[in-house]
C-alpha positions, 0 to 999 in steps of 0.5 A, a space after each residue: 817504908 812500911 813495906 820493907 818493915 813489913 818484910 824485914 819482919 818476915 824475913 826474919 820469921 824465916 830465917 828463925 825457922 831455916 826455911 826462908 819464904 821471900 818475895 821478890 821484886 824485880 831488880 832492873 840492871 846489871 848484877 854488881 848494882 842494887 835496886 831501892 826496889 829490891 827485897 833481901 833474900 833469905 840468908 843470901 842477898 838480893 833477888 835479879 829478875 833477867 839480870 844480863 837482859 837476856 831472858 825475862 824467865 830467868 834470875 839470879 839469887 845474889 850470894 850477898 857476900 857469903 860463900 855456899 857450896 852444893 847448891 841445887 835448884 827446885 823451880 816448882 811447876 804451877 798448878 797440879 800437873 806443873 813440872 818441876 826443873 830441878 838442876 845442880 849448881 857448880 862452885 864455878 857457876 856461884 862464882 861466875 854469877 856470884 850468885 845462884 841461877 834461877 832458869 825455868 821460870 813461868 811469865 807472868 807469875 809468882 815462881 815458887 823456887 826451892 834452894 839449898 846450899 851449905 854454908 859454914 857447914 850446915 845445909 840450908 833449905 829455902 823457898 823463894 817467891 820470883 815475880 816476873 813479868 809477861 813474855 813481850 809481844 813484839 811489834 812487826 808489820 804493824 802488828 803487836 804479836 803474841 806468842 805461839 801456841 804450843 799444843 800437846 798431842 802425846 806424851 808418853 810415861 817417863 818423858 814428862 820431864 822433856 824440854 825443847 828449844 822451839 826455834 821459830 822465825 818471823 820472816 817477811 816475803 820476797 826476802 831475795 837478797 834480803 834475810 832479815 827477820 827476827 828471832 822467836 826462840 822459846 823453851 817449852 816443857 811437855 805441858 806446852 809451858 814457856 818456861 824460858 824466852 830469848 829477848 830478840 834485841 839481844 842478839 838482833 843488834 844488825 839486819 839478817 837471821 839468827 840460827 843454829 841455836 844449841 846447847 854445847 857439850 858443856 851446857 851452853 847455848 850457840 847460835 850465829 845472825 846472818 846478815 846480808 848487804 844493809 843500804 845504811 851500814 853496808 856490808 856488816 859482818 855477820 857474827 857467831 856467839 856463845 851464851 849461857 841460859 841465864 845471859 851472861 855473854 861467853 863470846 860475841 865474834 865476827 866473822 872472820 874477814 872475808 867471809 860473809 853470809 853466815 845462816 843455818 850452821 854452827 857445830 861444836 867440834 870436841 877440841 871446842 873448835 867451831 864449825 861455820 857454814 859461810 860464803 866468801 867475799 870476792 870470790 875468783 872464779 876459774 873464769 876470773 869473774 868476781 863474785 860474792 859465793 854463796 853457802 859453799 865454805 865451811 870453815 873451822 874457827 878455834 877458840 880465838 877465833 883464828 880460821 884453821 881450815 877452809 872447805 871450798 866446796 866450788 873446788 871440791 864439787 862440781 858448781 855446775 850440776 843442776 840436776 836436782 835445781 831444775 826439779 824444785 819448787 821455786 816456791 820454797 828455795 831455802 827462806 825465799 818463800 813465794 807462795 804465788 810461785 809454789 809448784 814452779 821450776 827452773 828449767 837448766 838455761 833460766 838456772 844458768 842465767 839467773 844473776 848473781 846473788 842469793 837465788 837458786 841457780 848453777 855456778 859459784 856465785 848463786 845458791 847452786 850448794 846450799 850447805 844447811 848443816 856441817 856433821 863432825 866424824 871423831 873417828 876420821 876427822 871428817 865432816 859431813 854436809 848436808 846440801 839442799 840444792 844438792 840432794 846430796 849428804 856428803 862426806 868429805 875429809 881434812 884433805 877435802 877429798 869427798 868420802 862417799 855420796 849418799 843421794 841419787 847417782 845422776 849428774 856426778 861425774 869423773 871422781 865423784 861419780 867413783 863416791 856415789 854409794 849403792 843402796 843395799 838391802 839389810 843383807 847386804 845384797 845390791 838393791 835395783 835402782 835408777 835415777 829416780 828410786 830404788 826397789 824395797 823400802 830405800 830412797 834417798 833424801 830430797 832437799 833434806 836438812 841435817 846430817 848428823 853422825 851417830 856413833 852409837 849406833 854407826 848410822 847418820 840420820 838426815 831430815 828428809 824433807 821431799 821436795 823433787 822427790 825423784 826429780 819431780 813436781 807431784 801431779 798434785 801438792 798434798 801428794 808430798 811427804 817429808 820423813 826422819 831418816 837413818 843410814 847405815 855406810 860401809 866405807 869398805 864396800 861404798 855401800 848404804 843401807 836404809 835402816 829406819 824411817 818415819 814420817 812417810 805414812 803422816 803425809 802431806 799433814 807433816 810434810 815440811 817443804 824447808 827446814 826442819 831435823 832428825 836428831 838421835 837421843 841417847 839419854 832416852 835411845 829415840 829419834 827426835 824430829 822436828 818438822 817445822 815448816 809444815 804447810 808454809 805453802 798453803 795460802 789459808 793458813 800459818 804454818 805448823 811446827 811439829 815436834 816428834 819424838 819418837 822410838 826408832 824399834 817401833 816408831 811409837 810416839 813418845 812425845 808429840 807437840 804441835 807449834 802453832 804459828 800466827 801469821 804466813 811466813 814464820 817457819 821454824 827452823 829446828 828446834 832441838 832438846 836442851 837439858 837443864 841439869 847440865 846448864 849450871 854444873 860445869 
């Protein structure tokens, strides 16, 4: 009682002076509820710490029954080279909320944050006081976790100001048949500050993975949790869902029925339809054996969730091709990492008669595609795939008629083989290849992840990540290299150009053997790159996530972060650039 006396009085001192200085106490519960725990606000209502359970760095500053317009929010960096995240607050976001979103706060820390808005036609300026707690640890393999550790190595003048999802995973070996790990999702500013954590329990509410995390075109964030065969629950579906950064659920769906094995993929298409990389239960094949398929549809969903296209990409391509399966190290196929079998291959026979399920191998029914990212192509109406066990980025249209192939030409046969496209140098000119390169500064991507269009610059940009690089093992591992790549395609003449790389010189430090990005950024004209699963292979050391941006003119570092892991097996997946100015202004 004394207290709240105490801050009455302060309350009121501030109001007087229009400038509200106030402290916060954490409000537990949903947003229409109050707290006995909670202090008024300024001239507005309560403060919620993680009002929708979603994010313990996060708030929401209640409207208590007032109506504001254009407002805008200060969260203030701590310490002297603290960063500022400064963004505008839409009327539809006030109202969503009913209250001002708070996002970019520190844990563990007394926030300051700065508001304004107009009401009743006067501009008010206030400063909030936002305690908030630790970031959890998490409980896994009878551990109690901390979190990464995020380590700048460059930031250059003019990308202070940066902010990367840091997309992690804490997996457990011999995942065959199995994916189930946690999620470890953070926002990190340049100064390797958490300034936004994802709580795991949200969106772990089944067994499998979660992927694919994005912010949309309207600011949001996507992602997707796979899921596999349960023993308890049996086959779950997997789901796909959208959220804003404070929390609040926009939709949570499950697959559509009869298709399983969500992971890796989720795009957002500019009519708002999702692209989904799925498999498919009780698949028949030409043979008439039954099978669950692996990582070979894509399919559209639109916006009630009703499937409106379906590639099946066992009958656009060939499921028996096995060229660049029996070239990779059987050590990191995909998530199934086995470090006692790093440098390991498959020979065509062992290839063709691994069982069914989730294991690389040839035939619907294995891992014989493995689709890690769908690209969608406006201009054409087409999508573009990226196929790990493929080595292959493809582009095929709504009438599934495969476009062009970009990757080495052994192995395609009839129609396809017609798709190939031949490297060419930057005059045009055909460059000398044959299975396993090609003259001058070309090559094709080995086991990449990524294929994403850029219309700015008519080019595609892949992650190659390099195992099987010419359809070989090294003589010796640390001779690997993974690089951010760019291509430029001429439909008209089936020709390619390589016109950009980066990664080659950095070796084996950055090579990154599974997962990982190349991402174009407009708003800076650089190439972002995150190569996340650096030295998962060696036995004496977690692995290490680099984020890389960099200027393509050049290939100067702009910005350099290096995500240290804890334990072996946590490999990232991407991590990507968000924007906290288009979170809450739509």
């Amino acid at each position: 009682m004394k207290l709240n006396k105490i801050m009455s009085a302060i309350l009121t001192a501030s109001v007087l002076t229009c400038s509200a200085i106030s402290l916060s106490v954490n409000a537990a519960g949903n947003l229409p509820g109050t707290s006995s725990s909670a202090v008024a606000q300024g001239q507005l209502g309560f403060v919620y710490v993680d009002p929708y359970d979603f994010s313990p760095l996060v708030a929401v500053i209640d409207l208590g029954g007032k109506t504001i317009t254009n407002a805008t929010v200060s969260v203030k960096g701590k310490d002297r080279k603290g960063i500022d995240i400064d963004y505008p607050v839409s009327t539809t976001q006030l109202n969503t909320h009913n209250g001002i979103p708070v996002f970019g706060l520190y844990p563990d820390h007394l926030n300051e944050v700065e508001v304004s808005y107009k009401l009743d036609g006067k501009k008010i300026k206030e400063t909030y006081k936002i305690r908030t707690n630790d970031i959890p640890h998490q409980h896994i393999d009878g551990q109690d976790r901390t979190q990464y550790e995020y380590e700048p190595i460059k930031v250059a003048k003019g990308f202070e100001d940066r902010f990367y999802l840091v997309d992690g995973q804490v997996i457990t070996p011999d995942l065959r048949d199995k994916w189930d790990w946690k999620p470890t999702q953070n926002i990190i500013d340049t100064n390797g500050d958490v300034r936004w954590h994802l709580s795991a329990d949200v969106i772990y509410d089944r067994p499998g993975g979660s992927m694919s995390f994005k912010q949309t075109r309207d600011g949001k964030l996507i992602f997707g949790q796979g899921l596999m065969f349960n023993q308890h629950n049996g086959f779950l579906s997997p789901y796909y869902a959208k959220y804003d950064f404070i929390g609040k659920p926009i939709f949570k769906r499950d697959l559509p029925r009869g298709y399983i094995g969500f992971s890796h993929e989720v795009t957002e298409m500019p009519n708002g339809n999702l692209l989904l990389r799925v498999g498919k239960k009780d698949y028949i094949t030409p043979t008439g054996i039954k099978v669950d398929s692996i990582r070979d549809h894509v399919i559209e969903v639109n916006n009630n969730g009703e499937v409106v296209k379906v590639w099946d990409f066992n009958k656009i391509l060939d499921p028996l091709r096995d060229d660049v399966l029996s070239s990779l190290d059987m050590g990191a196929v995909c998530l199934n990492v086995d470090v006692a079998s790093a440098g390991k291959t498959m020979s065509a026979e062992e290839l063709a008669n691994e069982p069914y399920g989730d294991v690389a191998g040839v035939d619907t029914g294995r891992n014989w595609l493995h689709i890690n990212s769908i690209g969608y192509d406006a201009e054409d109406d087409s999508i573009i795939i990226s196929s790990r066990h493929q080595s292959a980025v493809i582009k095929i249209g709504r009438d599934d008629e495969v476009k062009w192939i970009l990757g080495t030409p052994i192995g395609w046969e009839g129609d396809l083989a017609d798709k190939v496209l031949i490297p060419v140098d930057k005059k045009g000119k055909k460059l000398k290849c044959d299975a396993k390169d090609c003259e001058g500064d070309f090559d094709w991507t080995w086991t990449q992840h990524t294929a994403w269009p850029v219309p700015e610059r008519g080019t595609v940009t892949v992650f190659d990540n390099g195992d099987g690089r010419s359809l070989e093992q090294p003589a010796l591992p640390t001779m690997k290299y993974s690089r951010g790549v760019e291509y430029k395609v001429d439909m008209d003449n089936m020709t390619v150009q390589q016109t950009w790389e980066y990664g080659k010189d950095r070796g084996y430090e950055w090579y990154s053997p599974i997962t990982s990005i190349t991402e174009f950024q407009p708003d800076h004209n650089t190439m972002f790159m995150a190569s996340a699963s650096a030295g998962l292979l060696e036995s004496d050391k977690a692995p290490e996530h680099w984020i890389t941006e960099v200027d393509p003119k050049t290939n100067e570092v702009k910005v350099e972060i290096k995500v240290k892991t804890l334990t072996k097996h946590e490999p990232g997946y991407r991590s990507t650039v968000v924007h906290p100015e288009a979170m809450f202004n739509q």
